[in-house]
C-alpha positions in Angstrom: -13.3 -115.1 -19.5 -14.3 -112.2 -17.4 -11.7 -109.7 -19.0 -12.8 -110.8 -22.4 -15.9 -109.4 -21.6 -14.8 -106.4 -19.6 -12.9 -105.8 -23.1 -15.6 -106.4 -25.2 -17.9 -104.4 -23.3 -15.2 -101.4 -23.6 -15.7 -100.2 -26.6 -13.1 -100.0 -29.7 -12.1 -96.8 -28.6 -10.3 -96.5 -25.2 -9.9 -92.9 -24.7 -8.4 -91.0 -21.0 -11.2 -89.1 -19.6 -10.7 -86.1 -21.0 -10.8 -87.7 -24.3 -14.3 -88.5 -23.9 -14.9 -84.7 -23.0 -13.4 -83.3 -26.2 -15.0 -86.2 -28.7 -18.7 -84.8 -26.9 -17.8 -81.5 -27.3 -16.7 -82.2 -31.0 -19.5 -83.7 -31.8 -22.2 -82.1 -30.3 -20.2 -78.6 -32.2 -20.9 -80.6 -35.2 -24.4 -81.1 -34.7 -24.8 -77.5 -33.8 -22.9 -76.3 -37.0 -25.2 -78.3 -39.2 -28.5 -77.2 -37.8 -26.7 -73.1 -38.4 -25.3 -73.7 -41.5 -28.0 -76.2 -43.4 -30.6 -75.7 -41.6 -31.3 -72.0 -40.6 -29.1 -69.8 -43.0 -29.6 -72.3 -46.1 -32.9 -74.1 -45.7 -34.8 -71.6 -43.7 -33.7 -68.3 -45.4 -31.9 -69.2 -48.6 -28.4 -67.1 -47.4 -26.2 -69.2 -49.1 -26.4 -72.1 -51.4 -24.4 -75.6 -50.4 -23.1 -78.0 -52.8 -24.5 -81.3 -52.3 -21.6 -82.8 -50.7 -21.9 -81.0 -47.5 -26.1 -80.5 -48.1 -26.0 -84.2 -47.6 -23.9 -84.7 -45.1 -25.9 -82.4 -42.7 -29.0 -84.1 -43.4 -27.7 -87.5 -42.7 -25.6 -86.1 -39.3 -29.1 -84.4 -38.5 -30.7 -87.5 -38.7 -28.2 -89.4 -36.5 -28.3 -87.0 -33.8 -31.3 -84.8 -33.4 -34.3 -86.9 -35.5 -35.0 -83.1 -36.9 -37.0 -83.4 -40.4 -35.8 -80.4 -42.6 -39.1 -79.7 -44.1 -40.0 -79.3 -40.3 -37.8 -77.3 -38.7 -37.5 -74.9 -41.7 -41.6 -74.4 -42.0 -41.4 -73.5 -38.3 -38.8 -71.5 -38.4 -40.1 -69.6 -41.0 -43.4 -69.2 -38.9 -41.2 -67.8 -36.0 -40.5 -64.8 -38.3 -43.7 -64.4 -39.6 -45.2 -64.6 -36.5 -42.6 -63.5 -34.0 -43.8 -62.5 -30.8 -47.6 -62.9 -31.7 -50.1 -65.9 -30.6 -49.3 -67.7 -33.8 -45.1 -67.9 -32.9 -44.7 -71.2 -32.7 -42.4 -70.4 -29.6 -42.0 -66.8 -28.2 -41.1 -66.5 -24.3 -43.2 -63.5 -24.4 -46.4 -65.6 -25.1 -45.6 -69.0 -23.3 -43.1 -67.4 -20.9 -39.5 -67.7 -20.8 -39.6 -70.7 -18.4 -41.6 -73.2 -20.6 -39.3 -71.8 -23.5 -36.2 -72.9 -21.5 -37.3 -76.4 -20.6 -39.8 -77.1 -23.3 -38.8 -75.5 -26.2 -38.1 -78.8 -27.6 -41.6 -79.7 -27.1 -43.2 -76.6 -28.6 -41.2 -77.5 -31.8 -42.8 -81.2 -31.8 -46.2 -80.2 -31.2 -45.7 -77.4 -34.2 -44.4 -80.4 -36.4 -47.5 -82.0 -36.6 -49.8 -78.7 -38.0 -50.2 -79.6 -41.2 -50.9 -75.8 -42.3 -47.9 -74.4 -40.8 -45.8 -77.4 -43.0 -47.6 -76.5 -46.5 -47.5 -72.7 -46.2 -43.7 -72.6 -44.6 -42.2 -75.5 -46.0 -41.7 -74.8 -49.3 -38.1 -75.9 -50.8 -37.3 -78.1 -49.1 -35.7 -82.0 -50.4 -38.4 -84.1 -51.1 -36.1 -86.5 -53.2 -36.0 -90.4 -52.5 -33.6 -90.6 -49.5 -35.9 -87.9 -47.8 -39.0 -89.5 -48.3 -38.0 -93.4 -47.4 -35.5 -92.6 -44.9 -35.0 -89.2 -43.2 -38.8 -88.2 -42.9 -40.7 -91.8 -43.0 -37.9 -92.9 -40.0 -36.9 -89.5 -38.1 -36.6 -91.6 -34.8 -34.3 -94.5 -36.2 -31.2 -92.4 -36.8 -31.0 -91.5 -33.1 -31.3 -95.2 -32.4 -28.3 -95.9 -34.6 -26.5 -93.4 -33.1 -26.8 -95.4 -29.7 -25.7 -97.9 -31.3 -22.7 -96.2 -32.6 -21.4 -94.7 -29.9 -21.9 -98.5 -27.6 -20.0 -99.9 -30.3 -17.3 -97.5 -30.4 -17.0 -95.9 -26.4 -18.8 -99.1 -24.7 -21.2 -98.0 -21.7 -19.8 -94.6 -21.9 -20.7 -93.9 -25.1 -24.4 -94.3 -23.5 -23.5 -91.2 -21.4 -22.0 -89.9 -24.7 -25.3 -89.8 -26.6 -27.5 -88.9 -23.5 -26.0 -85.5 -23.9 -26.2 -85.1 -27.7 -29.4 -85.8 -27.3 -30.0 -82.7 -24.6 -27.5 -80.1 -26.2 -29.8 -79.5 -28.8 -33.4 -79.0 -27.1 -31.1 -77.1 -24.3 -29.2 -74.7 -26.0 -30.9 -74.6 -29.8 -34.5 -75.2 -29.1 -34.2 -73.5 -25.2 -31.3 -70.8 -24.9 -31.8 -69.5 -28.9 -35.6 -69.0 -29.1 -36.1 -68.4 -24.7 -33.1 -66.6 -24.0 -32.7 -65.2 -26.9 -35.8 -63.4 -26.8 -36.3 -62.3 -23.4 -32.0 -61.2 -22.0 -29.3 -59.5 -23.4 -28.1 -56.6 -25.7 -29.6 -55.0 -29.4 -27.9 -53.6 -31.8 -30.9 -53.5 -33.7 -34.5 -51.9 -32.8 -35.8 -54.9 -34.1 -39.8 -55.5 -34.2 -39.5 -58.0 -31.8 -38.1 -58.9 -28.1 -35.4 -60.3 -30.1 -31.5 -60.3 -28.1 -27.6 -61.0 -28.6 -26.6 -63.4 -25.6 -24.0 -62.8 -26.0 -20.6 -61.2 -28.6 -19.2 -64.5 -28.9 -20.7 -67.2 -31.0 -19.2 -70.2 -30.7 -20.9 -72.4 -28.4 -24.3 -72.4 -30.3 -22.7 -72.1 -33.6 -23.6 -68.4 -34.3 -26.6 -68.0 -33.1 -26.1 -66.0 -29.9 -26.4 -63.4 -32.0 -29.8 -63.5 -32.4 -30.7 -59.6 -32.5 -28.5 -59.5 -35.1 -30.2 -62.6 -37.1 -33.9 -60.6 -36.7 -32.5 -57.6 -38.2 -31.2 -59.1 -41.2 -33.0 -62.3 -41.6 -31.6 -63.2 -44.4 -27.7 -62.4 -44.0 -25.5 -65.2 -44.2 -23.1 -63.6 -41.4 -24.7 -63.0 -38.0 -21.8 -60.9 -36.7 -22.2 -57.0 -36.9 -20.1 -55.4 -34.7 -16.3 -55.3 -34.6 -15.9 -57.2 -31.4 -18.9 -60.2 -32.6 -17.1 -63.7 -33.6 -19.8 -65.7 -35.3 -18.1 -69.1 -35.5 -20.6 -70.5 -38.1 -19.8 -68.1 -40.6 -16.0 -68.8 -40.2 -17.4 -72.4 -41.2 -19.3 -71.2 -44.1 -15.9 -69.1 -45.6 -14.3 -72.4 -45.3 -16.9 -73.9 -47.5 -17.0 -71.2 -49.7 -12.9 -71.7 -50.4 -13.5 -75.1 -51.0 -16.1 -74.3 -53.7 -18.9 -76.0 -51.4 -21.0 -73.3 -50.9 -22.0 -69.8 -52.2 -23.0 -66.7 -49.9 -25.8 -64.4 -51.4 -26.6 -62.6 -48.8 -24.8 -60.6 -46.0 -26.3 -57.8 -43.8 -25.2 -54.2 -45.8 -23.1 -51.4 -43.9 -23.9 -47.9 -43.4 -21.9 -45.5 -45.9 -21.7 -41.8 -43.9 -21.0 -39.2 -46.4 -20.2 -36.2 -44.5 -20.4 -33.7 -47.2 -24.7 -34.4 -47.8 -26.5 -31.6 -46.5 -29.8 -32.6 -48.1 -31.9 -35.8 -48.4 -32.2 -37.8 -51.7 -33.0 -41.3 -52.9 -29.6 -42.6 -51.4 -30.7 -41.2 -48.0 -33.9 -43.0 -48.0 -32.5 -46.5 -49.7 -30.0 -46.1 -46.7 -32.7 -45.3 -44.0 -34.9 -48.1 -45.3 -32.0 -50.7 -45.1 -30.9 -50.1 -41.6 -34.0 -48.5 -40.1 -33.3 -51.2 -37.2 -30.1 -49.6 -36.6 -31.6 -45.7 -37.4 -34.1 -46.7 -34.6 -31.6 -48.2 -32.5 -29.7 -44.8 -32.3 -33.0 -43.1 -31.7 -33.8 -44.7 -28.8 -30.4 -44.4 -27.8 -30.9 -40.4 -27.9 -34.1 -41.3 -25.9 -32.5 -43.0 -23.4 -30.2 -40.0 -22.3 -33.6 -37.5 -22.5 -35.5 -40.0 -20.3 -32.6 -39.9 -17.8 -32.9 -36.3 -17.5 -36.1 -36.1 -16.3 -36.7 -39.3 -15.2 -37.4 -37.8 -11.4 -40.5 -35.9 -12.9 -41.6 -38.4 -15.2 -41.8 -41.4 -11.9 -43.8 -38.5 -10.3 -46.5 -37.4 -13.0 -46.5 -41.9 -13.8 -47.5 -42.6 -10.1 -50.6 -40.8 -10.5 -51.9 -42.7 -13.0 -50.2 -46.0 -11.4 -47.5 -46.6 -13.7 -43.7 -47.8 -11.9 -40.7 -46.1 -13.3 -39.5 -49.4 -15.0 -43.0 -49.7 -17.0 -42.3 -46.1 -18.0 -39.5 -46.5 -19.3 -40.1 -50.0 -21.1 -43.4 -48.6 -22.7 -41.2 -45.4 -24.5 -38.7 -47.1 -25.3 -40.6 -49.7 -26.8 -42.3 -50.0 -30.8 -45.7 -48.2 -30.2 -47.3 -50.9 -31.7 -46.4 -53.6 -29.3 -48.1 -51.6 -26.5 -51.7 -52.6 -25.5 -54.5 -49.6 -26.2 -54.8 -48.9 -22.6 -50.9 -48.3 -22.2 -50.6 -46.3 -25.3 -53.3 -44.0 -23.5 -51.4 -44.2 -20.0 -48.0 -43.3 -22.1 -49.5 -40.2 -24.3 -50.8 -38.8 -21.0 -47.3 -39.0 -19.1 -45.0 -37.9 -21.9 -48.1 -35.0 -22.2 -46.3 -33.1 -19.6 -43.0 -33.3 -20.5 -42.9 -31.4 -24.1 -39.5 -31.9 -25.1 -39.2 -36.1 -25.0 -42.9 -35.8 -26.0 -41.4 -34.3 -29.1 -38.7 -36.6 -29.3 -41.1 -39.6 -28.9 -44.3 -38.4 -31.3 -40.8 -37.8 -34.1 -39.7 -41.7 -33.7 -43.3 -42.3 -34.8 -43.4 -40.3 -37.6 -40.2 -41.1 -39.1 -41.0 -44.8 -38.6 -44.3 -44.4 -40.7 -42.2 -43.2 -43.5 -40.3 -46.3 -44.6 -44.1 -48.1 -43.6 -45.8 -45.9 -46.4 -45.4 -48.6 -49.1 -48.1 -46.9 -51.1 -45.9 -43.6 -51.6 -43.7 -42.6 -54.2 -39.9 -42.6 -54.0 -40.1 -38.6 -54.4 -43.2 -38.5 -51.9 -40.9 -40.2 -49.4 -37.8 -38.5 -49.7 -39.5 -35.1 -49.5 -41.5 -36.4 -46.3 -37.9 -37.6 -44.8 -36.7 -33.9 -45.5 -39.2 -32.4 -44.1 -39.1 -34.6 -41.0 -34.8 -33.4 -40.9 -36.3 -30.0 -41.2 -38.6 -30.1 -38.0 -36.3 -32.3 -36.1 -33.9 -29.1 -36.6 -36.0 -26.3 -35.8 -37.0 -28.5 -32.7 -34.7 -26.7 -30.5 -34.0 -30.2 -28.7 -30.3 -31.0 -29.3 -30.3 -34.9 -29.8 -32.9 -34.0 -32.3 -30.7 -32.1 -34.2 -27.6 -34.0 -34.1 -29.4 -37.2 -35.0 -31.2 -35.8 -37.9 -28.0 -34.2 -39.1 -26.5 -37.8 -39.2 -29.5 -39.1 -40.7 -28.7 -36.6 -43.7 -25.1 -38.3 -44.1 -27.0 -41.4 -45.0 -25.6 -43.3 -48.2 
């Protein structure tokens, strides 16, 4: 009698233990893969279309193991964007602090979930047919509860242990490591307008998305990968799909053409600046970076006196003017005052940044200003100037 219970209690699955491991990994990669694939690059930015077949089945996985509500996570997501790094983000560590991010980011998404503007003016396109209304939305919570179920059924008491962590994967890595992490440690391709980072080259254990630098500078590219040696593991997913004729890519970020032979500026050169003006002011600040480390001894001197540290220096030039406070702009233009050549290079990142911002000009207005600003940049007498705008000339 007792080993008919002991049996029963088993589960219908008897796996070794390291069976157990790779069925939590597998599925927990699944749950990841949907909230990439339908979720963010379909539902949030419309980078590629999915036939219904897989659509559906990422909603109903969703359901089972994260509770998520598309219309939900897509309006919020949307908002991050909108709003990113501002008081309105719905969940920037540089507003709430990397700290709450990491442990609560789950919670910030919750308590965004229930503001009713943020779900009418972001949550546009999203289902809203039978199955979402009576099921998915009106009983979010229930699918996690069947998934208990589930894995009792099929694991016994270890499939409780089973669920506990599908049930932390994705506040920990999505909700915690993606939008804390990623916003406050690791590399940029991309200048981005934001705090925005790549955790890392290798995107496989949150589906893609540890390339989240790479995600803010092209939004709405299907592939999150940019450089040679970046895997994104969700895009290998989403070519898979594509071969099968269940789904269809509209989007991917554009490369830079360098024609060598351009000596002068034209349309092309501006349509090209625009596109990757991330990656134009990524190289820029580059080309700052070695000019700061020149005279970085001098700078830490002249900043003392009016009580800046040579890390705050360093973070205000290199950062988007815009992002500094009034009072640091001031402290800034008085430092980089007495050094004239990165003052130079510094008030020139400006300027060439308000070109591609002058929305009001004329193509012809802006391509002469970008001429004129290669012009300067090579009468400057400063070398990185020269050989950046030179580049900047190849442009196509």
């Amino acid at each position: 009698m007792d080993i008919d219970i002991v049996s029963a209690l088993s589960g219908l699955i008897d796996l070794p233990w390291w069976g157990y491991i790779v069925v939590t990994l597998v599925i927990t990669h699944i749950t990841i893969a949907s909230i990439t694939i339908y979720l963010h690059r379909h539902s949030a930015h419309r980078a590629l279309d999915l036939h219904p077949i897989p659509s559906h089945f990422f909603r109903f996985w969703l359901w089972l193991t994260t509770g998520m509500v598309t219309k939900e996570w897509t309006a919020i997501h949307r908002k991050h964007h909108a709003k990113c790094e501002t008081l309105d983000d719905p969940h920037s560590p540089q507003i709430f602090g990397i700290k709450k991010v990491l442990t609560e980011g789950a919670e910030l998404y919750r308590l965004e979930g229930k503001n009713k503007e943020t779900l009418e003016r972001y949550g546009h396109g999203t289902p809203d047919d039978w199955i979402e209304r009576n099921v998915y939305s009106r009983f979010s919570a229930s699918g996690v509860g069947l998934m208990l179920i589930i894995n009792f059924i099929l694991f016994g008491p270890i499939g409780l242990t089973i669920w506990a962590i599908q049930m932390m994967w994705t506040p920990v890595f999505a909700a915690g490591v993606i939008n804390g992490i990623g916003h406050y440690w690791g590399y940029r391709n991309f200048q981005a307008e934001d705090a925005s980072r790549n955790v890392a080259p290798w995107g496989i254990l949150i589906g893609g998305e540890e390339l989240h630098n790479n995600h803010h500078a092209y939004p709405t590219s299907a592939k999150l990968s940019n450089k040679w040696f970046e895997f994104d593991i969700g895009w290998l997913y989403i070519r898979i799909l594509e071969m099968m004729g269940l789904a269809t890519v509209k989007k991917i970020a554009p490369k830079l053409n360098i024609n060598k032979t351009k000596t002068q500026c034209d349309f092309d050169t501006l349509q090209a600046v625009i596109a990757h003006r991330y990656e134009v002011l990524a190289k820029y600040t580059q080309s700052l970076q070695a000019m700061f480390k020149k005279e970085v001894e001098h700078l830490r001197e002249v900043a003392s006196h009016h009580g800046i540290d040579g890390n705050t220096l360093k973070r205000w030039i290199l950062a988007d003017a815009k992002t500094l406070q009034e009072e640091e702009r001031i402290k800034l233009n008085l430092v980089l005052s007495k050094t004239k050549n990165l003052d130079k290079v510094y008030t020139m990142r400006e300027e060439l940044v308000a070109i591609w911002q002058r929305s009001t000009a004329s193509k012809d207005e802006l391509v002469k200003q970008l001429e004129d600003w290669c012009h300067r940049a090579e009468e400057s007498g400063i070398e990185v100037l020269e050989k950046f705008s030179r580049r900047l000339r190849c442009y196509a």
